[in-house]
Every structure is written in structure tokens, then in C-alpha cells.
C-alpha positions in Angstrom: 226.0 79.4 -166.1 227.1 82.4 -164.4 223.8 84.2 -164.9 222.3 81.0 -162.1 225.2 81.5 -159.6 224.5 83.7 -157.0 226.7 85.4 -154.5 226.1 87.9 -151.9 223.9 90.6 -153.3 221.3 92.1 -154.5 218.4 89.8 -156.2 214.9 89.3 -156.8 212.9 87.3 -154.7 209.2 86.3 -155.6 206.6 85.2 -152.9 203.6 85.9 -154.6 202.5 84.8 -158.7 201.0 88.6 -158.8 202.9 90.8 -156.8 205.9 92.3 -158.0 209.5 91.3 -156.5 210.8 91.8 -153.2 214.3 93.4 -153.4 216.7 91.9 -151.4 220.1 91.8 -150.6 222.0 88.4 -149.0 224.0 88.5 -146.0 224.5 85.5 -146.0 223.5 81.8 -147.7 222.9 79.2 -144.8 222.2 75.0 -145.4 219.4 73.8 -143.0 219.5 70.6 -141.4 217.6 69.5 -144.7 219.9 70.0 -147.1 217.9 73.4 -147.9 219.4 76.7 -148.8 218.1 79.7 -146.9 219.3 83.3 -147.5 219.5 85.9 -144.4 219.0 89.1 -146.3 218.5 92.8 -145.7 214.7 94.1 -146.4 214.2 97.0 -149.0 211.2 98.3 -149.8 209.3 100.4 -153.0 207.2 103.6 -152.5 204.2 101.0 -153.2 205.2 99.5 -149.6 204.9 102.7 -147.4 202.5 104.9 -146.4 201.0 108.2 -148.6 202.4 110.6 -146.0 206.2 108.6 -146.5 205.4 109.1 -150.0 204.8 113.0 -149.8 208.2 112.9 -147.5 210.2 111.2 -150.3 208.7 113.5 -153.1 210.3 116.2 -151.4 213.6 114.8 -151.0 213.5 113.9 -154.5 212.2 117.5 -156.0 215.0 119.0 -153.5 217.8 116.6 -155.1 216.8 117.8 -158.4 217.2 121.1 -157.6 220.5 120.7 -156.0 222.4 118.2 -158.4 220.6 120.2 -161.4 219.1 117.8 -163.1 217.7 117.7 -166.4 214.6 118.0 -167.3 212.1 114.8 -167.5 209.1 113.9 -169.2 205.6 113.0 -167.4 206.5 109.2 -168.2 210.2 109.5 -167.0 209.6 110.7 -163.9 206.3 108.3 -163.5 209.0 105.3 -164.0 212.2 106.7 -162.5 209.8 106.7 -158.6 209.7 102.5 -159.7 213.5 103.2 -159.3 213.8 104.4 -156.2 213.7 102.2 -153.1 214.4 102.5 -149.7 217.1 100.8 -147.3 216.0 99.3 -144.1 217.8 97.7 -141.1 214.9 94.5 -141.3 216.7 91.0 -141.6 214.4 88.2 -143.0 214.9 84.6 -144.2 214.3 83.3 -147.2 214.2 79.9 -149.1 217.4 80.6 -152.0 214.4 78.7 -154.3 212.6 82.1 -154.1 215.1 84.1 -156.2 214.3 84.9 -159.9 217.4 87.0 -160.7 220.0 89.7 -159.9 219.5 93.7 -159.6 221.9 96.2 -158.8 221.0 99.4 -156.1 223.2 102.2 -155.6 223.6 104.7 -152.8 222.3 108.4 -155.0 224.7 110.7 -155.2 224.7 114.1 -156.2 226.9 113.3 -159.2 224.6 110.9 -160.4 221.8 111.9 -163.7 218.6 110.3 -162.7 217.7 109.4 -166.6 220.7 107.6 -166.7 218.9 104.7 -164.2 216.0 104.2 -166.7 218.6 103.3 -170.0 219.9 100.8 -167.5 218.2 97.0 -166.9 217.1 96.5 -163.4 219.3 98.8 -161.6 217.6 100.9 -158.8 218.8 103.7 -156.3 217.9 104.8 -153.2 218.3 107.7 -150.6 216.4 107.2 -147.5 216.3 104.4 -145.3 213.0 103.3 -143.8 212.2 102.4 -140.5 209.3 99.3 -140.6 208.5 99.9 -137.0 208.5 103.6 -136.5 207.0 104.2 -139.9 210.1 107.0 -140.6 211.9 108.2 -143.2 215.8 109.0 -142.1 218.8 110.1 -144.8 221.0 107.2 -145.1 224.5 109.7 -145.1 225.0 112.1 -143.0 225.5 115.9 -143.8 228.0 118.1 -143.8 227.9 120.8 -141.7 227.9 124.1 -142.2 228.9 127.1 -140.3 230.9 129.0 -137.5 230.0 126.2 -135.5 231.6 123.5 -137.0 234.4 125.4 -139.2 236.9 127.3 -137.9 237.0 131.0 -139.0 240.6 131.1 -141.3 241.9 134.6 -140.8 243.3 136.6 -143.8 247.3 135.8 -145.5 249.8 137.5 -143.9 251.7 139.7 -146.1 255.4 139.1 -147.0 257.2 140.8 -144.0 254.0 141.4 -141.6 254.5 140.3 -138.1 252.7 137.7 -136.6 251.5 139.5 -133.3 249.1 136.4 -132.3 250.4 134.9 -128.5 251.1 131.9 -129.5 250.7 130.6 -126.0 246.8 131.3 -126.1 246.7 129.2 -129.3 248.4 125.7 -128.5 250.6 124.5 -125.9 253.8 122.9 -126.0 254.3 119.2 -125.0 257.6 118.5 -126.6 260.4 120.7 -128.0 262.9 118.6 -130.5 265.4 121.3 -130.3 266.1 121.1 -126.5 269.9 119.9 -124.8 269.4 116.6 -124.2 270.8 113.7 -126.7 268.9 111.0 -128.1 270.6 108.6 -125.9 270.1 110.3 -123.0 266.2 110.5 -123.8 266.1 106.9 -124.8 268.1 106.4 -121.2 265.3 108.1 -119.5 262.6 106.0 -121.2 264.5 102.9 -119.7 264.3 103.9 -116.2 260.6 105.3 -116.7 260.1 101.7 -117.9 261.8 99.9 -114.7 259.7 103.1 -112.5 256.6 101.4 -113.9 257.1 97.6 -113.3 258.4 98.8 -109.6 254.9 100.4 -109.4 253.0 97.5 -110.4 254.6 95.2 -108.0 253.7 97.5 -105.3 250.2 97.8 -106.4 248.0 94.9 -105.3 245.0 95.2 -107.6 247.9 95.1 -110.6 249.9 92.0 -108.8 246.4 90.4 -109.3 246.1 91.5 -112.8 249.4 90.8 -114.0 250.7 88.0 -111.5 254.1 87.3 -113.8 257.2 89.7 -113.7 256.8 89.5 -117.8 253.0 90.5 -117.7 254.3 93.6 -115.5 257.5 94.3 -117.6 254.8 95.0 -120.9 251.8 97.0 -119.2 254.8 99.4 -118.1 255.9 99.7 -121.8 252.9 101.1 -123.0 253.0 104.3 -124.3 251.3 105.5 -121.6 254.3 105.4 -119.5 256.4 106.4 -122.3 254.0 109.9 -123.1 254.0 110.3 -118.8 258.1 110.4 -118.9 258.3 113.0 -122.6 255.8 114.8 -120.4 258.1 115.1 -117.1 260.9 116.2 -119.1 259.5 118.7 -120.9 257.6 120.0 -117.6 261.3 120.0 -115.9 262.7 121.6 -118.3 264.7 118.7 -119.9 266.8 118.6 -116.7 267.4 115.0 -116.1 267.9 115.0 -112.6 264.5 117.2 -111.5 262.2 114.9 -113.8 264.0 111.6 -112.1 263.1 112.8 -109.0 259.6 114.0 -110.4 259.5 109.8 -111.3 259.6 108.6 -108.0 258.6 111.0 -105.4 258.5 111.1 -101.6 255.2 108.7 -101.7 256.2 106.1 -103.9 256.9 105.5 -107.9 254.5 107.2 -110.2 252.0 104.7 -111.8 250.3 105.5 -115.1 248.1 103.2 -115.9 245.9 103.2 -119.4 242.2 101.6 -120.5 243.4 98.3 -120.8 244.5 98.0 -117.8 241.5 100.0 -115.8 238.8 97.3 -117.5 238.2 94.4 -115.4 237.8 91.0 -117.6 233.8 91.0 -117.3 234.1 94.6 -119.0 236.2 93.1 -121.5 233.7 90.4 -122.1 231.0 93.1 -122.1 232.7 94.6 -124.6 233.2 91.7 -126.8 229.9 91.5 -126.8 228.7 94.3 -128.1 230.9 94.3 -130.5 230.0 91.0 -132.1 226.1 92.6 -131.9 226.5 96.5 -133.0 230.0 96.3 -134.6 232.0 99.7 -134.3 228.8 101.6 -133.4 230.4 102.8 -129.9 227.5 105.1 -129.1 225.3 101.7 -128.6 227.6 100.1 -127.3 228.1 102.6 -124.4 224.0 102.9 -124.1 223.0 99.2 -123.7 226.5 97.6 -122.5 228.7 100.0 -120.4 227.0 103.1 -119.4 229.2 103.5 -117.0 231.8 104.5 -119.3 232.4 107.3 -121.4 232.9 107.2 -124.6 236.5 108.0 -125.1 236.8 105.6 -122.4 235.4 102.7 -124.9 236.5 104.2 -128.2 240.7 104.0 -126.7 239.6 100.5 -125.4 238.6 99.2 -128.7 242.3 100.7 -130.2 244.2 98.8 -127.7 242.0 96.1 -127.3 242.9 95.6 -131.3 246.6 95.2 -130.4 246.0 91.9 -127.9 246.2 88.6 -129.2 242.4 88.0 -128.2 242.0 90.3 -130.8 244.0 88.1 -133.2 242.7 84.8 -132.3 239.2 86.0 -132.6 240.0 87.5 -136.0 241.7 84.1 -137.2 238.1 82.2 -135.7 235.9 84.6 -138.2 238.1 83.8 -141.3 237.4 79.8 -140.6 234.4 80.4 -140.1 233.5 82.6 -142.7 235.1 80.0 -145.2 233.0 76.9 -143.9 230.4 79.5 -145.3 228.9 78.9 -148.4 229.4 82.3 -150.9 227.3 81.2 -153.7 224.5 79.3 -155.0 223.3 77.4 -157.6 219.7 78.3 -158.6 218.3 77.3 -161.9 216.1 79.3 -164.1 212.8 78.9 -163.4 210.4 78.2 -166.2 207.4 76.8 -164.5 204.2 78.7 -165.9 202.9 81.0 -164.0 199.1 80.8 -162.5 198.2 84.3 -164.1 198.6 83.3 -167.7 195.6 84.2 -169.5 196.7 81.9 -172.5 199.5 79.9 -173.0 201.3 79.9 -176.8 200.2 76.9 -178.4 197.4 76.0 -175.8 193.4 76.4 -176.5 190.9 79.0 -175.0 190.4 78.6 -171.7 193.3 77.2 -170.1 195.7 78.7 -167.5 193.2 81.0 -165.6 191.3 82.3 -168.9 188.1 81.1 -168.4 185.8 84.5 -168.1 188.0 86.7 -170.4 186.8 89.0 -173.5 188.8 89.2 -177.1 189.7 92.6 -177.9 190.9 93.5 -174.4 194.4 95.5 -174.6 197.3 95.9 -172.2 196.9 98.0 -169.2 200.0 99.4 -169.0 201.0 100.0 -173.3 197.7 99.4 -174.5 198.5 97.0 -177.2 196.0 94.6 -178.4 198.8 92.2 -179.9 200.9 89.9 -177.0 202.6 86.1 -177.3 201.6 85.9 -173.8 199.1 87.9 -171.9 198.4 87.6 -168.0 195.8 88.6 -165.6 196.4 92.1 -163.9 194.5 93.6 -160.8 191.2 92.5 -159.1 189.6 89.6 -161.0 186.4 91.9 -161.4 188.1 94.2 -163.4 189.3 91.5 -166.4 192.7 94.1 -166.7 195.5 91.8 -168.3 199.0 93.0 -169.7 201.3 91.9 -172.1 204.4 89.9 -171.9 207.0 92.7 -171.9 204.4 95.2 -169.6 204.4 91.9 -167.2 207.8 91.3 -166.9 208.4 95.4 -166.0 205.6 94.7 -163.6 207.5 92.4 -161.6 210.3 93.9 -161.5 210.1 97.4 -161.0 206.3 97.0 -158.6 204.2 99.5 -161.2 202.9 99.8 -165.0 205.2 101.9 -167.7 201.9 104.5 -168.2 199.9 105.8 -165.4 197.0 104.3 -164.4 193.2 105.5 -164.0 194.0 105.8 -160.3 197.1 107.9 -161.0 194.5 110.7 -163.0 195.8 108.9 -166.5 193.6 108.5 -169.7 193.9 106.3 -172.6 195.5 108.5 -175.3 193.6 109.2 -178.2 190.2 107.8 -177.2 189.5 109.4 -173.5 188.7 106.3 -172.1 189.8 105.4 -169.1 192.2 102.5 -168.6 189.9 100.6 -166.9 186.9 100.2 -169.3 188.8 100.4 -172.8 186.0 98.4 -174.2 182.2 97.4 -173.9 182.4 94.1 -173.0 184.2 95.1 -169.9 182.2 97.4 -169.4 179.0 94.9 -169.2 180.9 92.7 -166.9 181.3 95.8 -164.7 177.6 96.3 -164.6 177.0 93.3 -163.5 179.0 93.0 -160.4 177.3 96.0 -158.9 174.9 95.4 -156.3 171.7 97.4 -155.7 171.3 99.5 -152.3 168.5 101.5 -151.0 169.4 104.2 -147.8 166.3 104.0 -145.5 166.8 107.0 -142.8 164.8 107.8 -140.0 162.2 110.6 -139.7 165.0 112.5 -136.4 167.8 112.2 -139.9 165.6 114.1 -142.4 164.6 116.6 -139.7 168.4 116.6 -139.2 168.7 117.6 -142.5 166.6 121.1 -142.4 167.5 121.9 -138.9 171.0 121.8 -139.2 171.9 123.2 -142.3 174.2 125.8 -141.4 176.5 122.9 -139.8 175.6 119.9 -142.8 176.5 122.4 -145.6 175.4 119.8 -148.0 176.4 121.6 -151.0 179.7 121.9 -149.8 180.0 118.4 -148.0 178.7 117.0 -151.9 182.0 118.9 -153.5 184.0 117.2 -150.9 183.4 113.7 -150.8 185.7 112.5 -148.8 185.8 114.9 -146.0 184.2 113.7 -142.9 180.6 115.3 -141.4 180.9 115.3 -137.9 177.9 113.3 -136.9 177.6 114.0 -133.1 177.3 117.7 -133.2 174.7 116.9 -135.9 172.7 115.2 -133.4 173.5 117.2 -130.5 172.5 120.2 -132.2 168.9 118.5 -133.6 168.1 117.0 -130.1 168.8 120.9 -129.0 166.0 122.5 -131.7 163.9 120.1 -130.6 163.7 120.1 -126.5 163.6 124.5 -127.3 160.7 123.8 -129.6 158.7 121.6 -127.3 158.6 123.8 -124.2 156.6 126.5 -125.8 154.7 124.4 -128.4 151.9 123.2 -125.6 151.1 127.0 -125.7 149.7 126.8 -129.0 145.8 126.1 -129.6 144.3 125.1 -132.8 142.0 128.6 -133.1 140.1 129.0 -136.3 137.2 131.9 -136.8 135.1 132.0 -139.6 132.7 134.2 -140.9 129.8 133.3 -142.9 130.7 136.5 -145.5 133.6 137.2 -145.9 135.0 140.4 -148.4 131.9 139.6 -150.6 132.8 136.0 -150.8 130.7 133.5 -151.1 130.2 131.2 -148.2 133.2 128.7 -148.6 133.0 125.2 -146.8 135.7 124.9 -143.9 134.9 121.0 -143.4 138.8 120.2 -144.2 140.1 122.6 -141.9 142.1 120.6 -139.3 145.0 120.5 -137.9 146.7 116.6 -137.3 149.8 115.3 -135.1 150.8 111.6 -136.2 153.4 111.7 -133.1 151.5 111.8 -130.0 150.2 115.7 -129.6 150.5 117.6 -126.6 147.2 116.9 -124.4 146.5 120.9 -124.4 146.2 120.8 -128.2 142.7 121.5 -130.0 141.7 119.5 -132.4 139.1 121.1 -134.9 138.2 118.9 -137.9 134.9 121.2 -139.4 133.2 124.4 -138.8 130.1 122.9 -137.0 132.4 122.9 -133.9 134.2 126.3 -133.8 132.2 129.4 -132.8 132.3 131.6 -135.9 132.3 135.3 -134.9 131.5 138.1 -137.3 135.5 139.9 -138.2 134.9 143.4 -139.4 135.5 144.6 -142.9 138.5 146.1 -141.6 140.1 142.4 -141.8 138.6 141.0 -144.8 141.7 139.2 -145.9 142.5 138.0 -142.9 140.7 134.3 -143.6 141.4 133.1 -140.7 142.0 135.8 -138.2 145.2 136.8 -138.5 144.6 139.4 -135.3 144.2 136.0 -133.4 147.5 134.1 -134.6 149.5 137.5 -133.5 148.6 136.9 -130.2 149.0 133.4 -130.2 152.6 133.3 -131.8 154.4 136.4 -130.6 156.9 135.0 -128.4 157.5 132.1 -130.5 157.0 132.7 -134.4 160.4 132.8 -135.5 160.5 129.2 -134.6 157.1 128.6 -135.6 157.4 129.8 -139.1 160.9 127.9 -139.3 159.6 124.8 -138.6 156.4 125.2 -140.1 158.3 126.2 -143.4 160.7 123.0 -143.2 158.2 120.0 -142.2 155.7 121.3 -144.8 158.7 121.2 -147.8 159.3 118.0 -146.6 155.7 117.0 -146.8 156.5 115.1 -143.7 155.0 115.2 -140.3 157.9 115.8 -137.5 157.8 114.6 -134.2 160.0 118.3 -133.5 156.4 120.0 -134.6 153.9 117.6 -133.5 151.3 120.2 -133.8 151.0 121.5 -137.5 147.9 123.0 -139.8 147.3 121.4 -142.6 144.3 123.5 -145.0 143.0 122.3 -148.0 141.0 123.9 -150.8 141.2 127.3 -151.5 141.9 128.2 -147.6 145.5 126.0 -148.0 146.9 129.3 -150.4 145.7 131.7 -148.0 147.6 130.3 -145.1 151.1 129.9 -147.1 150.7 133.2 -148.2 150.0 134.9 -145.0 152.6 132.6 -143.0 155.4 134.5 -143.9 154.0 137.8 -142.6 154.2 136.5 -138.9 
């Protein structure tokens, strides 16, 4: 049937059971030295194919078509579905087996004239605007613009009125190459063009590089009836004034006849050839042409080449060598329908449980895409984890248009109705969720959680938790840590465990000290005391005057001056860790009622 012959255009081809179609469009249709049929075609990809920042780029052209071609307005879904209608053009060329294709598709250039709704009402036709560059990773309009201004329009000056004088000098506007009304006859012109001819063959004949050329008195005879001659001898009349006898003499002066010679006969044959070359490769795209062929020449230079080169009868004979070959060709191929089942059937009509990839899947699941819980057909969708299936008709829209006909969880959708998301719409799915999770436990070093309280102006963990994905930047983290802690070790040796007691103290009852101590479990500094119960301190009486001072606070004033700012920071941190830090390897630890004493009077250092 018609519907299985395929010509060169645009089609579907499938190289994957769960991906959705390539787009492609044949160039042409090839038979291998097998007998096989393979299809050069041109690449065109979906937004699922490029990048997000490609996709931001095209969401811009699209918002600034709208606003240009004023567009109607669209529904959430519409424009969700109308993006699996846009594709982009690229100049990629790929091979494919003709075995591949699963159908026909239509894409269209967008124009302004063009209503956007008007591709959704229509079966597997797509658009496109941009054209996408697989190795740069660009986006570029496929039609150029046109442009606007001073610059590029010329300024049109008001309508004379009936009767108004034009005092323009014309002379400044445009010059004069040939005046129609002037005293000579037509055969006296056409007289004139005959010996301008015979002036130019002369010319050639005296010219060695052209005797070379054109070794034949016939070759000669039709490179001087060119119309380069024929412009060069209008142009000598008109600057003599139409006076035959000055412009003869103008023809052949005192140094021998005038020889005008044009592009094709200033290109040597290798240029030629060059040319033909780069012709066959970039077709009429002179600019490359010029770049990578003939740089040499400029580019009115190559673009009047390729004019006259048209009139030869290389030209012709090449021409006549494409048609044959283009009609040994083959134009069109067979390809039947394919109805082999496909490996992501979940069940098969008419087949039992299990079969066709359905081993491991719950009743009651519903489509992905519509959310119906009634299919003929149902396949497998998405990671295998995730047990998502779709209908038949959801499927089929799948493969051809690369997307589902709703939103998706990962697109911000919900499932209407229930607020579920579409990716647990039941319990049992959400069971087999729980089971594929695995069980981790983070483990960090003592430096890390030190990290953690020294550095809080740069961690901001508050704001870093609000901001998942934004990155911490680790090193000046560290550098900043390793910083605290080389400033906190040069003055900590300073410090010396000092604790006085009094046997009295405010009317207190003598209170046991045996538990005041202070501990490093990271190597303490050698000039460190270590006092672990009162039998080893010499316990001076304190006056009245510092009852509340427990443990001398007069003494720890001295002690800490320079340095209790960092002291009491540290201090402060390592003891709401309940951790002891290698950055404060020196630190008192006071039980019994003597432990609420210290905490207290820390703060006041």
C-alpha cells in the first residue's frame, strides 16, 4: 500500500524498544553490496535531546514568536504538548538501515502566519525554528532577518507636487552609460560591434598566454564575442561621444588593439577544477567556497565565474551525468508494517500473567501519562524500579512525539484529584519503592565537626539546607579551620590549669574538689598542668570580698586577658559538642556542683 512506500522525506526511525523516535528526513535511499537498503538522512533533534541552557534559549524564541505573530492563548497542557512539536534542524548526516522506519511525519519551517494550536489537531506533524549545531552545542535561526534601518533602506524623499521642479543634480545621483536617443543608427552600432568583435580576436592572436588558451581561430572568434567586448565597445561610444571615428581609433590605439578579457577567461583550468569542486561539496554557498577553495579570489570574482561557467557545455554535460545518475537512484522503498511485539509489553491480549516482561508488576497500577486504570495493552515506562507503565494510546504518543500528554512529577505535576504524585499512585508501589533503598550512615571526622562551629559564618547551614543544590565551597572551609586552629595553638601553651580553694567559702560547707580536673585526649601541650584532686593544689584563704568567685576568678583574669575571646569561643563550641577538639587540646571539665559555677561565670570573661 501506499502507506509502506516511502520516498524522500520525513519519517520515523526507531533504534531503541523504549525510546521515542528519531525524526529523520532521507536524502537519499542507497542498496549495499548485500542487497540491503540504507537511508542517508538529515539529523533532527527534540528539546529532550539538547541541553537545559538550549532549552531556556528556545523558550525564549518561542515566548518572543508568540508575542510577535499574536497568538492565542493556550492552556497549561497545550503548551506542555505543543514543546513535543517543536524540533530542531541540524546539518548532521547519518545512515540508517530503511528496516528502521516505522512511518511518515511531516515538519514545517514556522512562520509567522502559522497558529501554533493548529499543529496539535494535526497527526504527527511537527515544526521547527532553530537549527542546532551537535558540535558547538548552539542554537542559530534557520532564516535570516530582515533588516531594518537607515542602513540597509534607502531614505525615500517626499512626492513632488504637480508642477514642482526637480532641483536634484542628477549627475551626483547616477551616471550615464548609454543614451538610446543619440545620432547614430542601429546599423551603424551593430557595424561597430562587428569590428569591436574582429579588434578582439586580433588581440587574442597577439596575446601569447590567450594563443595558449584558445589555440583555434574558432576558440578566439567566441571569447571575443562575449559581452565583455560588446559592454567595452557601448562603453567607447558613449565616452566619444557616439562619434564613430574617435571611438575606432579609441579601439585600437598607438600600443596595440584593446583586449578585454572576462572571468572565464582569467581562470586557469586547475581554478576551474577547484571550482567544480567546491561546488559538488558546498553547492551555491560562494562564501565557503572562496574560504576553503580559492581565497585568492574575491567574491564577485567567483560569484560572475559560476554565471558564465553555467553557460559552457561542461556545465551541460555535467548536468546531463547527475540526471543519469540520479535515475539509477532508487526514490522509494518498500517497507512493511511492522507488527513484531514489542519487549516492553507488560501483557499481551489473550496471553497469561507474566509474559512479555510482566513478571514483578502490581494490579491496580494506572497510566503515567492519562492515568487510566483500563488499557488493551499496557507497556513498561521509565526505570524498572519505578514499575510506571502506560497505556496503549499514551504509548503510541510516547514514541512519537518523545514525552507524556500530562506533566510528570519531575515537571512539578500532581495527580489531579488525589495529590499524589505520579510516581507512587498507589501502595504497592510504594512498598517496592522502600525496598530498593539502601541504608547509609555519614561517619565524619572530629577536624569536620570542628569545621562545623568554627566556620559558621562561611557554612551558613541554615541557608545551604534551603538550597540544596548549591555547592559549599569546601577548600576555604578547610583553609579557614586549619587557620582557627594554628592562631589558637600559639597562645594555648600559655595557659596553666590553676585552681584555688578555700576550705570556707561564703558560709558554705566544705565541698569536695576530687573531680576537679582538667583532660586533653589529643596529646596536651607539655607546659600544661594537670590537677585531678585538691590534695595537690595549694589552697589559699580568698577574702570575703570574692566569695562567689569559686574558683578564683581574679586568677583566670590574669591568665586569659590577651586571649579570652578565643578562649571562651572555643570553650563554648567544644563543650556543646560534648566533644574534645584537638583545636582546644586543653579544656576544664568540673563536675558536681562546681560544673554550674564555671558555665555561669565563663561568659563574664
Amino acid at each position: 500500500s501506499l502507506r509502506d512506500l516511502y520516498r524522500l522525506y520525513y519519517v520515523y526511525f526507531e533504534n531503541s524498544s523504549s525510546n521515542p523516535y528519531l525524526i529523520r528526513r532521507i536524502e537519499e535511499l542507497n542498496k549495499t553490496a548485500n542487497g540491503n537498503v540504507e537511508a542517508k538522512v538529515v539529523c533532527l533533534f527534540r528539546r529532550r535531546d539538547i541541553s537545559t541552557n538550549l532549552n531556556t534559549l528556545a523558550d525564549s524564541n518561542a515566548r518572543d514568536f508568540e508575542e510577535e505573530s499574536k497568538q492565542p492563548s493556550m492552556s497549561e497542557q497545550q503548551k506542555h504538548q505543543l514543546k513535543h512539536r517543536e524540533l530542531f534542524l541540524s546539518r548532521q548526516f547519518e545512515s540508517l538501515p530503511a528496516t528502521h522506519i516505522r512511518g511518515k511525519c511531516n515538519v514545517t519551517l514556522l512562520n509567522e502566519t502559522d497558529v501554533l494550536t493548529g499543529y496539535l489537531e494535526r497527526e504527527d506533524c511537527f515544526f521547527y525554528s532553530l537549527v542546532f549545531d551537535p558540535v558547538q552545542k548552539t542554537l542559530l535561526a534557520d532564516q535570516g532577518e530582515i533588516r531594518v534601518g537607515s542602513k540597509y533602506q534607502a531614505e525615500i524623499p517626499d512626492k513632488l507636487a504637480e508642477g514642482d521642479l526637480d532641483n536634484r543634480v542628477q549627475e551626483k545621483l547616477e551616471t550615464k552609460v548609454w543614451d538610446p536617443n543619440n545620432q547614430l543608427k542601429d546599423p551603424q552600432i551593430d557595424q561597430f560591434l562587428v569590428v569591436a568583435r574582429a579588434v578582439g580576436t586580433f588581440a587574442r592572436a597577439l596575446d601569447c598566454s590567450s594563443s595558449i588558451r584558445q589555440p583555434s581561430l574558432h576558440m578566439s572568434a567566441a571569447a571575443a564575442s562575449r559581452d565583455i567586448t560588446l559592454f567595452h565597445a557601448m562603453d567607447t561610444l558613449q565616452k566619444n561621444g557616439y562619434d564613430l571615428a574617435k571611438a575606432m581609433s579609441t579601439l585600437v590605439p598607438q600600443g596595440g588593439p584593446v583586449l578585454c578579457r572576462d572571468e572565464m577567461e582569467e581562470w586557469s583550468a586547475s581554478e576551474a577544477m577547484l571550482f567544480e569542486e567546491a561546488l559538488e561539496k558546498y553547492g551555491k554557498d560562494f562564501n565557503d567556497i572562496r574560504q576553503d577553495f580559492l581565497p585568492w579570489k574575491s567574491l564577485a570574482s567567483v560569484v560572475q565565474f559560476y554565471y558564465m561557467w553555467k553557460t559552457t557545455d561542461r556545465y551541460i554535460q555535467q548536468k546531463r551525468l547527475k540526471a543519469a545518475e540520479a535515475d539509477s537512484k532508487l526514490k522509494q522503498v518498500y517497507i512493511p508494517t511492522y507488527t513484531k511485539p514489542n519487549p516492553n509489553q507488560i501483557n499481551a491480549p489473550g496471553s497469561k500473567p507474566g509474559m512479555n516482561g510482566a513478571t514483578g508488576y502490581q494490579k491496580g497500577l494506572s497510566c503515567e501519562s492519562c492515568h487510566t486504570a483500563q488499557s488493551q495493552q499496557w507497556y513498561a515506562w521509565g526505570p524498572p524500579n519505578m514499575q510506571c507503565r502506560l497505556c496503549a494510546s499514551c504509548w503510541i504518543y510516547w514514541k512519537k512525539y518523545g514525552g507524556l500528554k500530562t506533566p510528570t512529577q519531575l515537571e512539578g505535576a500532581t495527580r489531579a484529584g488525589s495529590g499524589m504524585s505520579p510516581f507512587t499512585s498507589s501502595a504497592g508501589r510504594a512498598k517496592l519503592l522502600a525496598k530498593n533503598r539502601q541504608t547509609f550512615i555519614l561517619q565524619t571526622t572530629k577536624l569536620t565537626r570542628i569545621a562545623r562551629r568554627v566556620c559558621q559564618d562561611i557554612l551558613q547551614s541554615r541557608r545551604a539546607a534551603r538550597r540544596p543544590y548549591a555547592s559549599i565551597n569546601a577548600n576555604a572551609v578547610k583553609a579557614e579551620c586549619e587557620y582557627s586552629v594554628a592562631s589558637i595553638q600559639t597562645f594555648l601553651p600559655q595557659f596553666y590549669a590553676v585552681a584555688e580553694m578555700s576550705n570556707r567559702v561564703g558560709g558554705l560547707s566544705d565541698v569536695p574538689v576530687d573531680h576537679i580536673h582538667c583532660q586533653s585526649m589529643l596529646n596536651p601541650p607539655s607546659s600544661a598542668v594537670l590537677l585531678y584532686s585538691s590534695s595537690s593544689v595549694v589552697s589559699p584563704q580568698i577574702p570575703h570580698a570574692h566569695h562567689t568567685h569559686v574558683l578564683g576568678m581574679m586568677t583566670y583574669r590574669i591568665l586569659l586577658h590577651q586571649h579570652t575571646p578565643h578562649f571562651i569561643a572555643f570553650y563554648s563550641q567544644c563543650y556543646s559538642l560534648r566533644v574534645w577538639c584537638p583545636a582546644v587540646p586543653l579544656l576544664f571539665l568540673i563536675t558536681n556542683p562546681f560544673n554550674r559555677v564555671i558555665e555561669s561565670k565563663s561568659c563574664s570573661f
